[in-house]
KEMARNU-678750 format. One line per 8 residues: number of its first residue (from 1); their letters; for each residue x, y, z of N, C-alpha, C. Coordinates in steps of 0.1 Angstrom, whole numbers, plus 2048, in hexadecimal, padded with zeros to 3 digits. Atoms other than C-alpha are relative to their C-alpha. Example, Ala and Ser with C-alpha at 12.3 -4.5 7.8 and 13.67 -1.06 7.14 Angstrom:
2
1> as> 809/7F4/800/87B/7D3/84E/809/80C/800 | 7F7/7F5/800/889/7F5/847/7F8/80B/808
//
This chain:
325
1> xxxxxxxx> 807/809/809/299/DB6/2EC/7F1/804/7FF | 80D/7F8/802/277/DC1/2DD/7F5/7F4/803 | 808/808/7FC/258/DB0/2E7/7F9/7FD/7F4 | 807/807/804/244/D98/2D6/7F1/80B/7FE | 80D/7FF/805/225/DA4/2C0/7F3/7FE/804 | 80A/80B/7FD/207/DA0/2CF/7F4/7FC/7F4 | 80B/805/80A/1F3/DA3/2AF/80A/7FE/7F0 | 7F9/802/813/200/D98/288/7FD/80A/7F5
9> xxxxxxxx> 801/7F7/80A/1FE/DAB/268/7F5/7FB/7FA | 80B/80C/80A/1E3/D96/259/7F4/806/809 | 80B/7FD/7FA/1D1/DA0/278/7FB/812/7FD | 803/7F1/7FE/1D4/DC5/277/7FB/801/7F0 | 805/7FE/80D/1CD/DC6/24E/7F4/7FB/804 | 80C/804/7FE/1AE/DB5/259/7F6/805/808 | 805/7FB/7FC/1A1/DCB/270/7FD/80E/7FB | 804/7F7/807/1A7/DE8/25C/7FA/802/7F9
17> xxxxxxxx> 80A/7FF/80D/195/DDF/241/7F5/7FD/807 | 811/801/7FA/176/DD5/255/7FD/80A/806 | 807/7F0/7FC/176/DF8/263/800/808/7F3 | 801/7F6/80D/17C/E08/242/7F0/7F8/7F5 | 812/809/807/15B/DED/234/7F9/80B/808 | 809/7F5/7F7/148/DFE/253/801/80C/7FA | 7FF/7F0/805/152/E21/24A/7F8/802/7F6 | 808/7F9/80D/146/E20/224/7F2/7F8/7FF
25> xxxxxxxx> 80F/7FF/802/125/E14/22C/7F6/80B/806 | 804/7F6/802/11F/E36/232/7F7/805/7F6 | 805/7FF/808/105/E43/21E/80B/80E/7F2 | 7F6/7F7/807/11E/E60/212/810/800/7FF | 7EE/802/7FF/13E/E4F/210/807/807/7F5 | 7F8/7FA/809/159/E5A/1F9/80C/7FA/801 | 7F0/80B/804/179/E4C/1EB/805/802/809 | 7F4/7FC/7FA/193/E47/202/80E/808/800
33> xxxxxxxx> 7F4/7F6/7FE/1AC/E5F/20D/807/800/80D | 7F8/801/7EF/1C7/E64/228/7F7/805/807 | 802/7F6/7EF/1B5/E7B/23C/7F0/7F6/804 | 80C/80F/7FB/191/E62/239/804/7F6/806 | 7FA/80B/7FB/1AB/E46/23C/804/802/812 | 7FB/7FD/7F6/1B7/E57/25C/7F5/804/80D | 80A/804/7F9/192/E61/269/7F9/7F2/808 | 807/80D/7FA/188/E3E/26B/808/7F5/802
41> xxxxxxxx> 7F7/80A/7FC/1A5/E2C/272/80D/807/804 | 7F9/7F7/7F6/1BE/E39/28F/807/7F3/806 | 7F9/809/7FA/1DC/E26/2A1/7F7/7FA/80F | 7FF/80B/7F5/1CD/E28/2C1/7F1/7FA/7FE | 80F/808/802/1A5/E1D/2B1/803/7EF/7FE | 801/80F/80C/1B4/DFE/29E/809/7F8/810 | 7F8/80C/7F8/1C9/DF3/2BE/7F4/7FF/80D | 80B/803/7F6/1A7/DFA/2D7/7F7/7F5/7F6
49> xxxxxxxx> 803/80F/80A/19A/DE0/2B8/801/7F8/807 | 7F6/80A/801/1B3/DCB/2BB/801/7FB/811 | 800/802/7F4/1B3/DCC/2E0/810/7FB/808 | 7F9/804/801/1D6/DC7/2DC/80A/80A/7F9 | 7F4/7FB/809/1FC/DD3/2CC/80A/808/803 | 7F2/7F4/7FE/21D/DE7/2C8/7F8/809/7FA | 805/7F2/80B/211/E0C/2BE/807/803/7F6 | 7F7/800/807/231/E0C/2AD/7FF/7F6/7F4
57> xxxxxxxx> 801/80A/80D/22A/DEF/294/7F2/800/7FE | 80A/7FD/809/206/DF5/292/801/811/7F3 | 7FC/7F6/808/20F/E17/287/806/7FC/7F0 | 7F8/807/80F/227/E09/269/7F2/7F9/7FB | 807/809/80A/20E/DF0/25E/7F4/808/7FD | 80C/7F7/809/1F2/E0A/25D/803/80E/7F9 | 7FC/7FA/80D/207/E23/248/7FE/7F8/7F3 | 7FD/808/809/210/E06/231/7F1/7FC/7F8
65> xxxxxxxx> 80E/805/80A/1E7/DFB/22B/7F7/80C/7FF | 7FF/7F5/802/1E3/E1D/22A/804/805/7F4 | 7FA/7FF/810/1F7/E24/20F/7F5/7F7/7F4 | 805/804/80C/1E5/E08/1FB/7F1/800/7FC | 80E/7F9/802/1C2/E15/203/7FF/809/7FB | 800/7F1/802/1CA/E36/1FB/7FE/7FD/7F2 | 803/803/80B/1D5/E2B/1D9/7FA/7F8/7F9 | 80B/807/809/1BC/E10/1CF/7F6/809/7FD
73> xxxxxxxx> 80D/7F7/800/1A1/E2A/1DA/804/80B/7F4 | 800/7F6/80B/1B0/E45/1BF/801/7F8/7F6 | 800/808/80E/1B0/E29/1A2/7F8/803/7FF | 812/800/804/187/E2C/1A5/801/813/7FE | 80B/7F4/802/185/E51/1A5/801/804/7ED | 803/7FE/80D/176/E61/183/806/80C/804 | 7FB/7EF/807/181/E82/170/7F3/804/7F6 | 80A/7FF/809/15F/E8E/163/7FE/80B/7F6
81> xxxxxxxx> 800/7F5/809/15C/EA5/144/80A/7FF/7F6 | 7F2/801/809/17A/E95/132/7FB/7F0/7F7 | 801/810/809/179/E76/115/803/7F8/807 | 7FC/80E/7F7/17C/E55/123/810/7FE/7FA | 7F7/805/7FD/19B/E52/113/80F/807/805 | 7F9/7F7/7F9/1AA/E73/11B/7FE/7FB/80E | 803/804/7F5/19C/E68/13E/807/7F9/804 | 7F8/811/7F9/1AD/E46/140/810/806/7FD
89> xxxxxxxx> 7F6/7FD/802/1C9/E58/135/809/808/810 | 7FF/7F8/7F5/1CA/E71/150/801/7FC/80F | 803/80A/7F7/1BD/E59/165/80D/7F6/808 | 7F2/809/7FC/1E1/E43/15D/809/809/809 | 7F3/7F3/7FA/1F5/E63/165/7FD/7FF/80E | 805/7FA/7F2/1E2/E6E/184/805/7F4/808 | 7FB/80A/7F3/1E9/E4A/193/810/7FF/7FB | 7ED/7FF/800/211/E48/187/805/80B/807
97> xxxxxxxx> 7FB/7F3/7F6/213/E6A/19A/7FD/7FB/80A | 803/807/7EF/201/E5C/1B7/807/7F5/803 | 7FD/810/7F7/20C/E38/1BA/810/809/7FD | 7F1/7FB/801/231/E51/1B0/804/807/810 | 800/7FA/7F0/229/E66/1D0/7FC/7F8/809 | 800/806/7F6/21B/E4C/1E3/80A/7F8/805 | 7F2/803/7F9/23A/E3A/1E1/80A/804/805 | 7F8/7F5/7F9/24F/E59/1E8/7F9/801/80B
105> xxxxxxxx> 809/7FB/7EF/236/E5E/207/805/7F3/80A | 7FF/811/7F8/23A/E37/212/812/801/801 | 7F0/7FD/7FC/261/E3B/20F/803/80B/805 | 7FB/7FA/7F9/263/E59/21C/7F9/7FE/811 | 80A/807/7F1/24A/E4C/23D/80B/7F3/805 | 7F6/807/7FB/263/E2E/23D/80E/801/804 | 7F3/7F7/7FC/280/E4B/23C/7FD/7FF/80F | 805/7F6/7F6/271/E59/255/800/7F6/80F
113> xxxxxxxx> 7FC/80A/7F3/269/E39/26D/80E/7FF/804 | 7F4/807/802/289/E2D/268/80A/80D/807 | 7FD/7F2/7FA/295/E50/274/7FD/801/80B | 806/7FE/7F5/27E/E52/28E/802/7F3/807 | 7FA/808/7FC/28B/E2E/299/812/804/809 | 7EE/7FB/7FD/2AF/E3C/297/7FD/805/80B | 806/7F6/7F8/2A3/E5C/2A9/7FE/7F8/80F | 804/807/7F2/294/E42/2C5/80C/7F4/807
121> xxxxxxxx> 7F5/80B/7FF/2B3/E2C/2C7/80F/80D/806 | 7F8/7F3/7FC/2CD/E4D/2C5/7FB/807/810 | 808/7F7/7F2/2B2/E5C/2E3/804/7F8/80D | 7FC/808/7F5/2B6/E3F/2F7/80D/800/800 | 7F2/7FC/7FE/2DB/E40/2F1/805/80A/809 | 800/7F4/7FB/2DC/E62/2FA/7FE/806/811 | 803/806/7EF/2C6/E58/31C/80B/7F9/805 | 7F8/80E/7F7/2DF/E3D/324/80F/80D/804
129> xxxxxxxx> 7F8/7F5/7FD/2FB/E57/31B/7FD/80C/809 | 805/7F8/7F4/2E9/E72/331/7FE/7FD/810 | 7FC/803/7F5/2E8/E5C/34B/80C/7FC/806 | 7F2/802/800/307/E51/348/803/80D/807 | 7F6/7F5/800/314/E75/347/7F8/802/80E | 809/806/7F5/2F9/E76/367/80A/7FE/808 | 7F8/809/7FA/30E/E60/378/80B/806/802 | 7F6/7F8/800/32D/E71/36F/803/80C/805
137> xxxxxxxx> 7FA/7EF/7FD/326/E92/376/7FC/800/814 | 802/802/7F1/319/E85/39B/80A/7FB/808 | 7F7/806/7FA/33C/E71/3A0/809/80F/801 | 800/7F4/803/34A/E93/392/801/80B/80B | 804/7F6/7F9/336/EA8/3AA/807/7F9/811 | 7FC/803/7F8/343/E92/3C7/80A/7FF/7FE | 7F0/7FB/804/367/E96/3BA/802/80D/805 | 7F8/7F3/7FE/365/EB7/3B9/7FC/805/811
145> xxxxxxxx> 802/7FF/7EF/354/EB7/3DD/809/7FF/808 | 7F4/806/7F8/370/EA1/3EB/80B/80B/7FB | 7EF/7F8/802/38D/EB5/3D9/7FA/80F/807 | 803/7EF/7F7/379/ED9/3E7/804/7FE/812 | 7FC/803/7F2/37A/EC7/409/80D/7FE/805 | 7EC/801/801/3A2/EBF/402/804/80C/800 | 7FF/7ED/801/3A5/EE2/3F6/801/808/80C | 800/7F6/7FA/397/EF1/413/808/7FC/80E
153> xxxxxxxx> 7F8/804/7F7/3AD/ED9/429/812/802/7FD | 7F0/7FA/801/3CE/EE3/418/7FF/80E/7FF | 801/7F2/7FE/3C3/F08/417/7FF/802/813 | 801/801/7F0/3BC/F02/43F/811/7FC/803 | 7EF/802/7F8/3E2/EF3/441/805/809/7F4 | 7F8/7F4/806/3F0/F0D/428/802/809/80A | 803/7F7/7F3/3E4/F25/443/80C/7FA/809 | 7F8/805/7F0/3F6/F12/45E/80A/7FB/7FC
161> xxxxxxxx> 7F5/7FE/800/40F/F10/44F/80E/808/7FC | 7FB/7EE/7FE/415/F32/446/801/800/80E | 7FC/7FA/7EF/40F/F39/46A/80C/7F9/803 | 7F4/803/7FF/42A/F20/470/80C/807/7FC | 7FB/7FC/805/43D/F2F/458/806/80D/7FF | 7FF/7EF/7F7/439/F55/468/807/7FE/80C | 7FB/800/7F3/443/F44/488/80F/7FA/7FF | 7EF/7FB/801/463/F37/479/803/80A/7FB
169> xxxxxxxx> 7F9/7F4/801/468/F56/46D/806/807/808 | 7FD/7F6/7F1/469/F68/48C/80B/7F7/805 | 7F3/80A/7F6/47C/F4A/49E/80E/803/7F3 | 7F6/801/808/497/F4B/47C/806/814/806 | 7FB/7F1/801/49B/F73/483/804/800/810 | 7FD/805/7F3/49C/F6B/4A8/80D/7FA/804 | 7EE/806/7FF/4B9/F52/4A3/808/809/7FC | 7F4/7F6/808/4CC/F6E/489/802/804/80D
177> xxxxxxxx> 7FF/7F6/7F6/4C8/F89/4A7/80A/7F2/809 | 7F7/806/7F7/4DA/F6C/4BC/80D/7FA/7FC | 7F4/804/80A/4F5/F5D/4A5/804/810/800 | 7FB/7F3/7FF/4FB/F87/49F/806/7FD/810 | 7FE/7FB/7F4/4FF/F88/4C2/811/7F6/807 | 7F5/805/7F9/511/F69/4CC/80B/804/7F2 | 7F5/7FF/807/529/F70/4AF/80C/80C/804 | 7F7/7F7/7F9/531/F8F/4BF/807/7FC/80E
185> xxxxxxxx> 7FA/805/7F3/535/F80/4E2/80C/7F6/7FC | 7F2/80A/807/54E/F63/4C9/80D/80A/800 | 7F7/7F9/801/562/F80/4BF/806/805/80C | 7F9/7F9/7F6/564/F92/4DC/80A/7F4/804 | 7FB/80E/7F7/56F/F70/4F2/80F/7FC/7F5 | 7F5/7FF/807/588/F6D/4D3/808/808/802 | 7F9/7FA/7FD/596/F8C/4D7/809/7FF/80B | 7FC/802/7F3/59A/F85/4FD/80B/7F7/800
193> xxxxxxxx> 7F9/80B/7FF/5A8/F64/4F5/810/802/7FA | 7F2/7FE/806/5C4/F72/4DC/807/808/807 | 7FB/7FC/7F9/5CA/F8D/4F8/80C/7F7/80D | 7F7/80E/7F8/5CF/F71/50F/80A/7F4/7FD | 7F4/809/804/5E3/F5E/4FB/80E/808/7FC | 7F6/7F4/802/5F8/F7B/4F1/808/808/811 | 7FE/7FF/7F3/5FA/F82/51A/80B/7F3/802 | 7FA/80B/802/605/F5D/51C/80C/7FB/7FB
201> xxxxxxxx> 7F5/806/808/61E/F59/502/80D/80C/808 | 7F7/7F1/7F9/62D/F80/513/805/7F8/80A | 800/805/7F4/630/F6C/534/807/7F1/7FE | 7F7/80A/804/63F/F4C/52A/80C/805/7FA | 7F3/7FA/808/65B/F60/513/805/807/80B | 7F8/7FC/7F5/660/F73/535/808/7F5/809 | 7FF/80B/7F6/65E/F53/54A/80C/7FA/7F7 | 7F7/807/805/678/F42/532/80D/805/800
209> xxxxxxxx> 7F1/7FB/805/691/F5B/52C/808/801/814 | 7FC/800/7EF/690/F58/558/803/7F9/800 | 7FB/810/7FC/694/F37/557/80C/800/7F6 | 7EF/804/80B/6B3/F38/53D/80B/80A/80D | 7F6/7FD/7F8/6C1/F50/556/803/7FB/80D | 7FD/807/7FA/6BD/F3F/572/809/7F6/802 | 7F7/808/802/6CC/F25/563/80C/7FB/7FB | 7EA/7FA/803/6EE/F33/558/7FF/805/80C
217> xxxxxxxx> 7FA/7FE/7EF/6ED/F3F/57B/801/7F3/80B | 7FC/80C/7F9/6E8/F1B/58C/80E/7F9/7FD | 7F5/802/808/701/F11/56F/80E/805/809 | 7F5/7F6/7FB/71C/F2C/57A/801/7FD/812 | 7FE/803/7F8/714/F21/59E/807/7F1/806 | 7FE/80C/7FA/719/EFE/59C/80E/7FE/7FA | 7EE/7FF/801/73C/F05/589/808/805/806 | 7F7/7FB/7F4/746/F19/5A6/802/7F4/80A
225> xxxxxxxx> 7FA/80D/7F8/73E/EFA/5BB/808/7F6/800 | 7F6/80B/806/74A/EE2/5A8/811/803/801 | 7F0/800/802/76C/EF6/5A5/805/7FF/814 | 7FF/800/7EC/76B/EFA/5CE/7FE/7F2/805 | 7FE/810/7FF/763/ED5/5D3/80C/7F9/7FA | 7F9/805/806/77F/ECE/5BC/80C/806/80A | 7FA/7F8/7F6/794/EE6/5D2/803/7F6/80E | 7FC/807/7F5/78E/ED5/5F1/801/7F4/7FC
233> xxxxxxxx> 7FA/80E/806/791/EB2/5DE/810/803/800 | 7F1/7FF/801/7B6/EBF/5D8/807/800/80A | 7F8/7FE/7F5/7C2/EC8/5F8/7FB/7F7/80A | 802/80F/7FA/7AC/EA7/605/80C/7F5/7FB | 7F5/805/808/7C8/E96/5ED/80D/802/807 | 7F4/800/7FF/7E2/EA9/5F9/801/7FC/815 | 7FF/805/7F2/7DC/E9F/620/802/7F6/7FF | 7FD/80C/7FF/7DA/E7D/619/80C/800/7FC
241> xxxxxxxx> 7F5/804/802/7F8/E7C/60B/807/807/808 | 7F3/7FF/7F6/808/E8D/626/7FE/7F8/80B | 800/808/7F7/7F5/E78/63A/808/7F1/7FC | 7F8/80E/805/805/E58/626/811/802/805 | 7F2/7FE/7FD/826/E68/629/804/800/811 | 803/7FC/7F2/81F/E6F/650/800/7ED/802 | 7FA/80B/7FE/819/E49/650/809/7F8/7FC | 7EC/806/803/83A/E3B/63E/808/807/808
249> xxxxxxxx> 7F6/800/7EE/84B/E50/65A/7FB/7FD/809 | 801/809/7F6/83C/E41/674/802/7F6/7FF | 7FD/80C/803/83C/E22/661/80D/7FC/805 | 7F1/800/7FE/866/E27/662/808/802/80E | 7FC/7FE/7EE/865/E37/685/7FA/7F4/807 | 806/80F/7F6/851/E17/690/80C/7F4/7F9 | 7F6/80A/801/86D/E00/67E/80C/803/808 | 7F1/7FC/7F9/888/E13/68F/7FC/7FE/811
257> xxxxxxxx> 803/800/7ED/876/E12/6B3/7F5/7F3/7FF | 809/811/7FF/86D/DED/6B4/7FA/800/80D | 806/7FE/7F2/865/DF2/6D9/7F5/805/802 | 80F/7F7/7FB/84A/E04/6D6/7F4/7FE/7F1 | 809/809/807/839/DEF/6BC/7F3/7FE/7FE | 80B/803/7FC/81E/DEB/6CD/7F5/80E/7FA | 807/7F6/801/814/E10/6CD/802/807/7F0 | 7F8/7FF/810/826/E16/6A9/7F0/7FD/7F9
265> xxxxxxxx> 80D/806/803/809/DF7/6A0/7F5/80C/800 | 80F/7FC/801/7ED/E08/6AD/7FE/80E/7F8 | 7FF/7F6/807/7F8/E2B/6A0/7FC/7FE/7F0 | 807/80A/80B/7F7/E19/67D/7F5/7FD/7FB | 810/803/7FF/7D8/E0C/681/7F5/810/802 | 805/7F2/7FE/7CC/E32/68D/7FC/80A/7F0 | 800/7F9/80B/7D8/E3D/66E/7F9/7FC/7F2 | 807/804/80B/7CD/E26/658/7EF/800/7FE
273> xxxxxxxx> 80C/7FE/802/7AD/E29/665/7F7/80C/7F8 | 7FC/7F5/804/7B2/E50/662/7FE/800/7ED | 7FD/804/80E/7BC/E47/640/7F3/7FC/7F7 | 80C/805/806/79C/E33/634/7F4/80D/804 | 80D/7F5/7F9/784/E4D/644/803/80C/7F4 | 7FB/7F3/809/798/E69/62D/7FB/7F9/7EE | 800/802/80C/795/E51/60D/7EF/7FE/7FF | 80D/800/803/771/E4C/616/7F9/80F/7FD
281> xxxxxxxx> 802/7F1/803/76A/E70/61B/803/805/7F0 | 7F9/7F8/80F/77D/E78/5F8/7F8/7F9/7F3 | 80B/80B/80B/768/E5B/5E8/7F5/808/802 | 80D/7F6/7FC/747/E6F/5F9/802/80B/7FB | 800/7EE/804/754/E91/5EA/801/7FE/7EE | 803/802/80A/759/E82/5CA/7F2/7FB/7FC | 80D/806/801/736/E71/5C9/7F8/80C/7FE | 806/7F5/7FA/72A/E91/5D5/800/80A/7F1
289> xxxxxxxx> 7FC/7F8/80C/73C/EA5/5B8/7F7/7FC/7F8 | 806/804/80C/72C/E90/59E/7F3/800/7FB | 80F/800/7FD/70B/E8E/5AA/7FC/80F/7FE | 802/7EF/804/70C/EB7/5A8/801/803/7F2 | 800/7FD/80E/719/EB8/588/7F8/7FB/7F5 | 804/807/80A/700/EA5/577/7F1/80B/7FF | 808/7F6/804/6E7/EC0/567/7F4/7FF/80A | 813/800/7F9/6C0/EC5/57D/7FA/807/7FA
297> xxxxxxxx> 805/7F7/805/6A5/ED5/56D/7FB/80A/80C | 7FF/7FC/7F4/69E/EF1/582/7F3/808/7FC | 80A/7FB/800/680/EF7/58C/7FA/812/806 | 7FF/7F0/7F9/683/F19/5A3/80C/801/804 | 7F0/7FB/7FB/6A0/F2C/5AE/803/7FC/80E | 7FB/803/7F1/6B1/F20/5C7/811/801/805 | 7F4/802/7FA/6CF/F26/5D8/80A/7F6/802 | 7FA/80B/7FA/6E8/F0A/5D6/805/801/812
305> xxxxxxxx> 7FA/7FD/7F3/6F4/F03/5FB/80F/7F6/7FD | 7F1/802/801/71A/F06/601/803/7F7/80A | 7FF/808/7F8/728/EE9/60D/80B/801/809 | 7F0/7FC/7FF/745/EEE/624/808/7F4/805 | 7FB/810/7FE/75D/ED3/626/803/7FF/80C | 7FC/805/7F3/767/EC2/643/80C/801/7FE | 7F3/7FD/7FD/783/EC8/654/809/7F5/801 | 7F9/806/7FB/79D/EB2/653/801/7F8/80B
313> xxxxxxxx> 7FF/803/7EE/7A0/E9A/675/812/801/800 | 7F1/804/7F9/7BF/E9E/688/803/7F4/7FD | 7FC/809/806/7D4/E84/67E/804/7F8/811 | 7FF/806/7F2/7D2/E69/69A/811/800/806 | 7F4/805/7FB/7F8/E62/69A/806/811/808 | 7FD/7F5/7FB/7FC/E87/6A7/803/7FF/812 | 7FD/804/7EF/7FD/E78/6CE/80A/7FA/801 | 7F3/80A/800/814/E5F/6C6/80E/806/7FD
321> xxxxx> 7F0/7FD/802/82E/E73/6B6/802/80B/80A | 7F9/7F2/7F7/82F/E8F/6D2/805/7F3/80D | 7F9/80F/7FA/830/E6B/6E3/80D/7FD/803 | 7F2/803/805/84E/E60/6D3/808/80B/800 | 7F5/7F2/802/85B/E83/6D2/804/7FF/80E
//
């Protein structure tokens, strides 16, 4: 916002002209002209006047009464040596040129302010934008500080992590050289293993075809028993029945010799005990049989053991009848 005036236009035409009165009471004055006008009347004389003002608006207003001193003062001058009305003629021209140029001078002066306004308004723009840019190029310059000091902190861990990056190298080539290695120590230990299972399977196919023969030979042993158990089962059979027969004649020899009854009895009794002892035995050799014949898995070779039968007992009635005999 522009400041308040301290002097008016009324004032400054007023001072001008009382310095330009002073001036032409010069004894050798002479019509006014810019450059007279500009001797005796100056921005900064009329504002040490004035005691007061914008230099900027006294300036303007002392072009402007400038201008119309200039040209009142050339209405008076003469053209001497010419008719008065060739004169007045010359006279008309000279001022239509002048007041023509002085108006082309006054518009081009108010070009010119008006310019030189811009100019001051653009300048200060230009300031505000300079500082601005100012401003910018100092956030800028601490940008680029901070990102140089980021820079030189990821160039510092690039480094390290290259070096890291060297040191897994080494450890990665490190591991190959051991993977190489254990792979060989896999194989080998494979090879061993398929040795050893190929050892293994040899050794079981032996061990099996021993054990099948063993066990057509327990087989073939226990049908020799079996037929030999069945053997003495037979002629266990055929005793009892001579022993049965042995008791129906005594039975008959004790009906025929009632007298001797007593001992007949107990003979009887001898026999039948005789008797039960033989059927228990033949029951025990059958039990025996069955119990053999029923398959064992067999764990080692082993020898069956031969059983040998029991002998027969003397037939108790054998006292009695050399007795009776």
């Amino acid at each position: 916002m522009a400041r308040p005036a301290a002097v008016s236009a009324d004032q400054i035409r007023t001072t001008v002209l009382t310095m330009l009165a002073e001036a032409e009471l010069d004894p050798d004055h002479a019509p006014p002209t810019s450059e007279r006008f500009r001797r005796v009347v100056s921005v900064r004389k009329l504002r040490a006047r004035l005691g007061a003002g914008d230099p900027a608006m006294l300036s303007r207003t002392l072009n402007t009464i400038e201008a119309e001193v200039v040209r009142a003062g050339l209405a008076q001058v003469a053209i001497p040596g010419l008719p008065d009305p060739i004169a007045e003629q010359m006279r008309a021209l000279w001022q239509a040129a002048v007041t023509v140029q002085l108006d082309e001078v006054v518009q081009m002066k108010a070009a010119a302010t008006e310019a030189s306004e811009a100019a001051e308004v653009a300048r200060h723009d230009a300031d505000l934008r300079v500082e601005l840019l100012r401003v910018e190029l100092a956030d800028l310059r601490d940008q680029i500080s901070t990102r140089d000091t980021a820079l030189a902190t990821v160039r510092a861990e690039c480094r390290a992590a290259a070096d890291r990056m060297a040191e897994a190298d080494r450890a990665a080539t490190d591991l190959r050289a051991g993977l190489a290695s254990a792979n060989a120590a896999r194989d080998a230990a494979n090879a061993e293993h398929a040795a050893a299972v190929a050892a293994v399977h040899a050794r079981y196919e032996g061990l099996s075809r021993q054990l099948l023969q063993e066990t057509e030979h327990q087989r073939h042993a226990l049908q020799a028993e079996r037929e030999r158990m069945t053997e003495q089962i037979a002629r266990g059979q055929e005793r009892v029945a001579a022993l049965e027969g042995l008791r129906d004649r005594l039975l008959t020899e004790l009906a025929s010799e009632r007298n001797a009854h007593q001992h007949a009895a107990a003979e009887a009794a001898a026999l039948a005990t005789v008797a039960a002892e033989h059927r228990a035995l033949l029951e025990a050799v059958h039990a025996t049989t069955h119990r053999q014949a029923k398959p064992a898995p067999v764990r080692h070779r082993k020898t069956p053991a031969t059983s040998t039968p029991a002998a027969p007992p003397s037939p108790a009635g054998a006292p009695a009848r050399r007795k009776g005999q």
